[in-house]
C-alpha positions as CSV (number, residue, x, y, z in Angstrom):
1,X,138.7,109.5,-34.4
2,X,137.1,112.9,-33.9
3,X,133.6,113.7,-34.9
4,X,132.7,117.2,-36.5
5,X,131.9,118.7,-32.9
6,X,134.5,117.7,-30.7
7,X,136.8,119.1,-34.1
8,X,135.0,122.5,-33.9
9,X,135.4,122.8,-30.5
10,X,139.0,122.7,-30.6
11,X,139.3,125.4,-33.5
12,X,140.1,128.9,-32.4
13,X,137.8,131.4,-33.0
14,X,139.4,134.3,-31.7
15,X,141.3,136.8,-34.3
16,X,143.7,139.8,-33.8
17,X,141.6,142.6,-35.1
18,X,142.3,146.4,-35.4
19,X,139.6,148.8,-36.1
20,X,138.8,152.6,-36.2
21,X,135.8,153.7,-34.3
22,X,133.9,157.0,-35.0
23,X,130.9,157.0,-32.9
24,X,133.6,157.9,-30.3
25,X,136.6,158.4,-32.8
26,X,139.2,156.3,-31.4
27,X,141.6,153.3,-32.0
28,X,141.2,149.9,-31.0
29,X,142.9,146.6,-30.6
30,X,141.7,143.6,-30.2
31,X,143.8,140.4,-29.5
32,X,143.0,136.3,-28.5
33,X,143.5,135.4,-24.7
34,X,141.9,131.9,-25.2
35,X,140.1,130.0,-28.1
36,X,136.8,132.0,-27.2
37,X,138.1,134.9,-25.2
38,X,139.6,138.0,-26.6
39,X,141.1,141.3,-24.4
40,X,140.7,144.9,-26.1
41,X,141.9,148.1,-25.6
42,X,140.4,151.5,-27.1
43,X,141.7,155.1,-26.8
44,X,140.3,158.3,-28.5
45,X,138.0,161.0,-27.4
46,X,134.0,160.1,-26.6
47,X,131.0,162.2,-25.8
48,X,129.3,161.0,-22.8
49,X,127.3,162.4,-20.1
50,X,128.5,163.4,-16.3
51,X,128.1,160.1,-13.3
52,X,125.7,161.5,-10.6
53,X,127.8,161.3,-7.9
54,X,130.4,163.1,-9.6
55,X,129.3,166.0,-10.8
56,X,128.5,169.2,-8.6
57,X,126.7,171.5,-11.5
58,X,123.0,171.8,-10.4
59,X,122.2,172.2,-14.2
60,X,119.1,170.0,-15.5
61,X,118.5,168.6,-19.2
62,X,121.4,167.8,-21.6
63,X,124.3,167.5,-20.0
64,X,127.8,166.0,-22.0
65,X,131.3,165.5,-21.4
66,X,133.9,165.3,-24.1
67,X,136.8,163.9,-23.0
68,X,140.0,161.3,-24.0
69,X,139.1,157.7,-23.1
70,X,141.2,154.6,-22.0
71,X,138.8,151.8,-22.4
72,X,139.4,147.8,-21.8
73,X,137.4,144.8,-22.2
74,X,137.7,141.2,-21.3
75,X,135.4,139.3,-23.7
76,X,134.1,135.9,-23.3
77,X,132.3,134.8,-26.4
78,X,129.7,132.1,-26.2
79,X,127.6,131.3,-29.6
80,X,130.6,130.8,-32.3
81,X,129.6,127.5,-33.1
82,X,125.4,128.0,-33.1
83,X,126.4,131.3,-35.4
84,X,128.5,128.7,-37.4
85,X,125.8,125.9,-37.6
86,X,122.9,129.0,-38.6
87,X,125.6,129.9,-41.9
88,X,126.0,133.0,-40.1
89,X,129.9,134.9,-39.9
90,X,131.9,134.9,-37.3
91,X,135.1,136.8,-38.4
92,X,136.6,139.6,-37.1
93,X,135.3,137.9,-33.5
94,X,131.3,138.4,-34.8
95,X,129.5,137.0,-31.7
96,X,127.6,137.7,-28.9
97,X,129.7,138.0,-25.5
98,X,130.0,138.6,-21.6
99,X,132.5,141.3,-20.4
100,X,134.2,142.9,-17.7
101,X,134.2,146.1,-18.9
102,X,136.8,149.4,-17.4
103,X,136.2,152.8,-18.7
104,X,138.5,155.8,-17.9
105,X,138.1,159.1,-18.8
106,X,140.2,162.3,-18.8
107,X,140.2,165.8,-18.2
108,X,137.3,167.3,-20.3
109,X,138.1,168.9,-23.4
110,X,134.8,170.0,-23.2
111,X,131.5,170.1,-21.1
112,X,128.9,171.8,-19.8
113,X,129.4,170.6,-16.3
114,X,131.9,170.9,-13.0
115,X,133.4,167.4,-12.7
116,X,134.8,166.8,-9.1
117,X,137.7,165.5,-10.7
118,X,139.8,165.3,-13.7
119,X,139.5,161.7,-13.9
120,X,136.8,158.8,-13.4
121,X,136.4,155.4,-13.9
122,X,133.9,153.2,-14.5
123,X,133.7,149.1,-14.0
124,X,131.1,146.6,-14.7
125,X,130.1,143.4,-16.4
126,X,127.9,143.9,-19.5
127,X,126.5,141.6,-22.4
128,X,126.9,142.7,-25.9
129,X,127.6,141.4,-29.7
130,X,129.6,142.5,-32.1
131,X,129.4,141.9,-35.5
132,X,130.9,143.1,-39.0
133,X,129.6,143.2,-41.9
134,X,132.4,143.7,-44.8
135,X,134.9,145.9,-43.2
136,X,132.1,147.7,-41.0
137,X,132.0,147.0,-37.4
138,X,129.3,146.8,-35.1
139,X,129.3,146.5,-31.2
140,X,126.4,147.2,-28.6
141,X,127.1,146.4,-24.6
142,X,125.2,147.0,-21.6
143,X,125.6,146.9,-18.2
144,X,125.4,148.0,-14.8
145,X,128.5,150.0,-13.7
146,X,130.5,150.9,-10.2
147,X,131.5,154.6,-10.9
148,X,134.4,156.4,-9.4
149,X,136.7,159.6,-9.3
150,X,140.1,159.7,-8.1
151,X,138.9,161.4,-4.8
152,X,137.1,158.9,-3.6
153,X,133.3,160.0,-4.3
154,X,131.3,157.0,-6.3
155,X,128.2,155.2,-6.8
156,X,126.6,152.3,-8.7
157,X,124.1,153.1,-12.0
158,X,122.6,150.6,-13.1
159,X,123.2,150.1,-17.2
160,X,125.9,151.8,-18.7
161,X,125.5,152.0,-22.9
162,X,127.9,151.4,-25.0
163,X,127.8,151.1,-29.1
164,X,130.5,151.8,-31.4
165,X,130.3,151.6,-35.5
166,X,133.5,151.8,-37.0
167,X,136.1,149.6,-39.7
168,X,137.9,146.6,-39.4
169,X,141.5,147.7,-40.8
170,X,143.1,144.1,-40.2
171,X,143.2,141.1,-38.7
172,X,145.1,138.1,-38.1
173,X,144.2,134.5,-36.7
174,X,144.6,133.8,-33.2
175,X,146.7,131.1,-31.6
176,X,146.9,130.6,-27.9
């Protein structure tokens, strides 16, 4: 016999879910790797600002890149069933979660900086949620962040910020 608790714990949580971001316009797919894990994948073009280390401009205040962006996540979500028990929603994977997080960017499209190289990457843990609400989706991560360029220079920086609003355009229940 199973009580109601060992019978959530066995349900699956995690959905399919694709969305279109426009904070940092781009396409993203999200997809179950485990009853509370999910693995996502982003590309588009973001705004962001230049990593110290790799940027040889000696300009000072407002400094952006805008640039294509590859960007993947590993989620592990931990509160589905507390969000459950409070009446709160967890679809479209509407929980708070842990991460390892990789971010790579592409030649600039525009910038008011000289990168030391085309490409960079960034890599980190971070903690974040994510939540919708109708077909709007929210998600908010931070971290610290190992930064890199494809020659080598790099440094850590200590929170990285990410936060995308965009729409849920489907989903689809996960099964391991």
């Amino acid at each position: 016999m199973f009580s109601p608790l060992q019978s959530q714990e066995n349900k699956e949580y995690t959905q399919s879910v694709g969305r279109f971001n426009f904070l940092n316009p781009g396409v993203e797919v999200e997809f179950p790797t485990g009853k509370t894990t999910t693995f996502s994948a982003g590309l588009g073009i973001g705004y962001g600002s230049s990593y110290p280390d790799l940027d040889t401009s000696t300009k000072s205040g407002w400094i952006y890149v805008v640039a294509p962006f590859l960007d993947v996540q590993h989620k592990w979500f931990y509160n589905f069933l507390k969000r459950e028990a409070n009446g709160n929603n967890t679809n479209f994977n509407s929980a708070n979660f842990v991460s390892a997080r990789m971010l790579v960017r592409g030649e600039s499209m525009s910038d008011n900086i000289e990168r030391t190289s085309s490409y960079d990457y960034a890599i980190g843990p971070t903690w974040g949620i994510q939540r919708n609400y109708g077909i709007l989706h929210l998600l908010l991560d931070v971290g610290p962040i190992y930064y890199f360029d494809a020659k080598g220079n790099g440094n850590f920086f200590p929170i990285m910020v990410q936060l995308n609003l965009g729409l849920n355009l489907w989903k689809q229940k996960g099964s391991r």
